[in-house]
N, C-alpha and C positions, 0 to 999 in steps of 0.2 A: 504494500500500500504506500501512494507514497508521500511524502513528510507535507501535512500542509506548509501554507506560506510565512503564516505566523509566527512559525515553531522556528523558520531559520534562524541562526545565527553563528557570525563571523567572528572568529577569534584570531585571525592573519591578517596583518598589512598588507595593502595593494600589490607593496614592493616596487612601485614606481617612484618611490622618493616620496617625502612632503611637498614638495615643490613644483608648479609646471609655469611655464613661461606667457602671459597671457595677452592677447589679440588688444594692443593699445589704438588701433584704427581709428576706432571711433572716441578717441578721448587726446587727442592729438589737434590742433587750432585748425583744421580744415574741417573738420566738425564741430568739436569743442570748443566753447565761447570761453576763455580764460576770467574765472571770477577776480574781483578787483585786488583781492588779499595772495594771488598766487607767487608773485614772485618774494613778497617778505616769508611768506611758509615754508617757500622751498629755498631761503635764505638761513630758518629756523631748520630745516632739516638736516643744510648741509653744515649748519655748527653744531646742532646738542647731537647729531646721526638718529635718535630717535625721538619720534610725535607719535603722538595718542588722539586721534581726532573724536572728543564726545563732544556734547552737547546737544540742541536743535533737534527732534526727532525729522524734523522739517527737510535739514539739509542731506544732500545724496552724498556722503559720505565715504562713499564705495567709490562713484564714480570721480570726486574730489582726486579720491587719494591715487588713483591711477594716471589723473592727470599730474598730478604734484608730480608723482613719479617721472614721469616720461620728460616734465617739464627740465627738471634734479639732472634725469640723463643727457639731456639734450643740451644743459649746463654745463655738464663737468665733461662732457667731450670738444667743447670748445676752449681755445687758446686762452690763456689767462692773460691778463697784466701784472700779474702779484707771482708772477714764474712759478704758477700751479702748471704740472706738466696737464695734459688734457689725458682724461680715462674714459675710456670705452668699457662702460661698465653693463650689466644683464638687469633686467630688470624679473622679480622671480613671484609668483602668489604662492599664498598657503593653500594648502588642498582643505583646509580645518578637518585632517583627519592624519594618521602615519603614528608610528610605535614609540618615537621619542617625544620626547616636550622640544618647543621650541627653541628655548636657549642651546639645548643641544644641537639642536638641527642647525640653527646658525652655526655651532660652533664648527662644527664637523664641512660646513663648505668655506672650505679655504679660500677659494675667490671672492674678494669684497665683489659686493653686488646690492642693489636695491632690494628692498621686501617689503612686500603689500600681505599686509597679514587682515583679513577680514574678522572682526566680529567675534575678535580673541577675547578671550573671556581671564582674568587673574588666575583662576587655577591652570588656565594653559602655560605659566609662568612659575608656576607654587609659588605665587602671591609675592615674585623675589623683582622685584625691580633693577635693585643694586646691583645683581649676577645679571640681568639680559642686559641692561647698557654697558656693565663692563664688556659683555660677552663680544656687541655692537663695536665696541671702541676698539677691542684687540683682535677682529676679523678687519674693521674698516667696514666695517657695512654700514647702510643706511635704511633705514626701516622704520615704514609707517602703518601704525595700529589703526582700525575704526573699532568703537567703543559703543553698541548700542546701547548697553544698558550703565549709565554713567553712575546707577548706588554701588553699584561692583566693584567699580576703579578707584571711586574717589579717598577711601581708607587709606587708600596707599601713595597718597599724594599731601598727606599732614606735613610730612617731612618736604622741609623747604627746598632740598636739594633735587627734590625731584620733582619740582611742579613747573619748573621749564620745559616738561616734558608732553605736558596736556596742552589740548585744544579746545577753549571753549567755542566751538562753534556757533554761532547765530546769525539767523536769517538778515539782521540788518548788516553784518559786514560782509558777508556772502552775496546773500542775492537782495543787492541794491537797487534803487529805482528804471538806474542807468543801466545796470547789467542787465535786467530782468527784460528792458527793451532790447537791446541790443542782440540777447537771446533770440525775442521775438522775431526781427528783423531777419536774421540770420537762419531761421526755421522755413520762415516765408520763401529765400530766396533760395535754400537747398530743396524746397517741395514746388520748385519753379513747374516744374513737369506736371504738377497734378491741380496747376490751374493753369483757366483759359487767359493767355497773355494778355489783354487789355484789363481785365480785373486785377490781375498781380502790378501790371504797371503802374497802373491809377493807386494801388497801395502803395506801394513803395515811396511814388512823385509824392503825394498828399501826406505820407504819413499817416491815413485814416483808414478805417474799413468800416463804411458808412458814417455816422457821426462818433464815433469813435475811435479816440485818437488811439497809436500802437502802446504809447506811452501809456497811457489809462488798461487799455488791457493789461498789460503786460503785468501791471499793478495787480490788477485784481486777480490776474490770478498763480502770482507767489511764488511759483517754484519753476524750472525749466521744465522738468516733467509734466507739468500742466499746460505747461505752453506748447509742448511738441505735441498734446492730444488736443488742444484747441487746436491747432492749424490743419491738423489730421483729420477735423470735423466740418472744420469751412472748408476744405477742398471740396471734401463733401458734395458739401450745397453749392460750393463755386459751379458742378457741373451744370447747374440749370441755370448757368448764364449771368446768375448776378448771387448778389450774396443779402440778404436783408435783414434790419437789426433784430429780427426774431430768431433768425438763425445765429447772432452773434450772442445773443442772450441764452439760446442754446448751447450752444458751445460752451460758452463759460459758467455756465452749471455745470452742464454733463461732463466736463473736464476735469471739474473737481470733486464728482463723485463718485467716487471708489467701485462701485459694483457696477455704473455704467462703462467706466474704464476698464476694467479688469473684462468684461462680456464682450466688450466690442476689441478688445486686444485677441481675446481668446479664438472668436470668431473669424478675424483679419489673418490667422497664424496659414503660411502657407502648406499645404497639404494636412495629410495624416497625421504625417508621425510627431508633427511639433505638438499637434492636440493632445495623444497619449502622452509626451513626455511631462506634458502638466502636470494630467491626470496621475501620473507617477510619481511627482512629485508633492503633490498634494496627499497620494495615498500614505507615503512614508514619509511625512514630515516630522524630523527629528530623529530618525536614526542618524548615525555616522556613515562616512561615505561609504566605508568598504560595504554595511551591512547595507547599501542604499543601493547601491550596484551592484548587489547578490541577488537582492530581493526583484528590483526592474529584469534583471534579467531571466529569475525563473519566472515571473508575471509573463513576460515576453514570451519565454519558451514554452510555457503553459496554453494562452491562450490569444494571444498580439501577434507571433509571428505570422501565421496563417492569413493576417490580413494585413501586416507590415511587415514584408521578409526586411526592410533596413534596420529595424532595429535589435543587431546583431552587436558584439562587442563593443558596448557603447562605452564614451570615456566623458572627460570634463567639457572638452571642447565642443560637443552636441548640447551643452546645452547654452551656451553662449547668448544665443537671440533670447534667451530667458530670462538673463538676466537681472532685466527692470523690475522683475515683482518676484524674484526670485533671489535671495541673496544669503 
């Protein structure tokens, strides 16, 4: 008979290392709108080598720190004036799973290198601050934490030596009135294709879309993540030729409401198999990767294959378009 689903469980690492190298594309200034605080961060990164990004439940903290990253790399492979030689250094993510703690993990890759560690929690540290920045200091590495839950951290931040190390993050030095258009602006003109040119024109020239200025949206509605699903919704409407303030008052609802967001992402996903991989991960939310990757895959082999043969040796990289609501 054979072993239900729920009974599995993984007592081996992946054995692909803690570490996989991950797709900075879309977090790189041809995409990504640099918030106003990025170059003093990545000023703060490359002197204390480690930050702790809490605060804000608001701010996208994932995707910050991968921009910081890429920003740090793009830094320090340029010629100094202060006769810093330039390094080509890797830029590395945590898997948030593998058999060692992470102080060791660091310690064990000899190559300085960047570290984007998600959503690390103190006991992935045994609560030692002291031993991971030493560990940081005497590899040369540089490595940035996000912090979602900031009662966890903050115990270990009384001591004054190490609260150069935190980021309080908030929305007003982040996502400013200025960035927040500027985002907008920049969403409009990379979704150029998914309106009809004289409407996109007329936005851009005026700065409006109907009696609403981009500045005033962009306000209301707070974060870039809202903004890239408001323009995802006037494209929308743009196809019927015009765009009317019913639809922009549309828009900036339903962009900020979670369950019409998460339905109309889930429905937009192309094909099959991106649908299942939700569902997948919605079924096992909270195991650990290895046992997360055992389980999708006897799911798969059970009952998914037969009408998705791709979902065969699946790894981190499938699930990448995930992402935004998946972290």
């Amino acid at each position: 008979m054979s072993t239900p689903l729920q009974q599995v469980t993984v007592l081996t690492s992946t054995g692909e290392g803690d570490f996989f190298t991950p797709d900075l594309l879309h977090y790189q200034p041809k995409h990504f709108v640099s918030p106003p605080l990025t170059r003093q961060i990545a000023a703060d990164l490359a002197k204390f080598r480690l930050l702790i990004f809490g605060g804000s439940p608001i701010i996208d903290k994932y995707s910050l720190a991968l921009h910081i990253a890429w920003y740090l790399q793009d830094e320090l492979a340029q010629p100094s004036t202060e006769k810093r030689q330039p390094k080509q250094l890797v830029i590395l993510e945590w898997k948030r799973s593998g058999a060692k703690s992470i102080d060791l993990a660091l310690q064990e890759h000899e190559e300085s290198a960047i570290f984007v560690l998600p959503q690390l929690l103190p006991q992935h540290i045994n609560h030692d601050l002291r031993r991971l920045s030493g560990v940081i200091r005497e590899r040369g590495h540089y490595v940035l934490v996000t912090a979602e839950e900031d009662g966890r951290w903050r115990s270990l931040f009384d001591a004054a030596a190490f609260r150069h190390f935190w980021k309080d993050l908030q929305p007003e030095q982040i996502y400013t009135e200025s960035y927040l258009a500027n985002v907008l602006r920049h969403n409009l003109v990379g979704s150029a294709t998914k309106f009809p040119s004289f409407i996109l024109s007329n936005i851009l020239i005026e700065g409006k879309i109907g009696i609403y200025s981009l500045h005033d949206i962009a306000t209301r509605l707070k974060t870039p993540e809202n903004i890239a699903d408001f323009v995802s919704l006037i494209a929308i409407a743009a196809e019927n030729g015009s765009i009317t303030d019913g639809d922009i008052e549309s828009g900036l609802r339903d962009s900020q409401g979670n369950l019409t967001r998460y339905r109309q992402w889930f429905y937009n996903l192309q094909g099959q198999r991106e649908k299942l991989l939700v569902l997948a991960l919605n079924f096992f939310d909270g195991l650990i990767d290895e046992q997360f990757f055992a389980a999708v895959d006897l799911l798969a082999e059970r009952a998914w294959l037969r009408r998705e043969p791709s979902l065969q040796s699946l790894d981190y990289y499938d699930f990448d378009k995930l992402h935004k609501f998946f972290r």
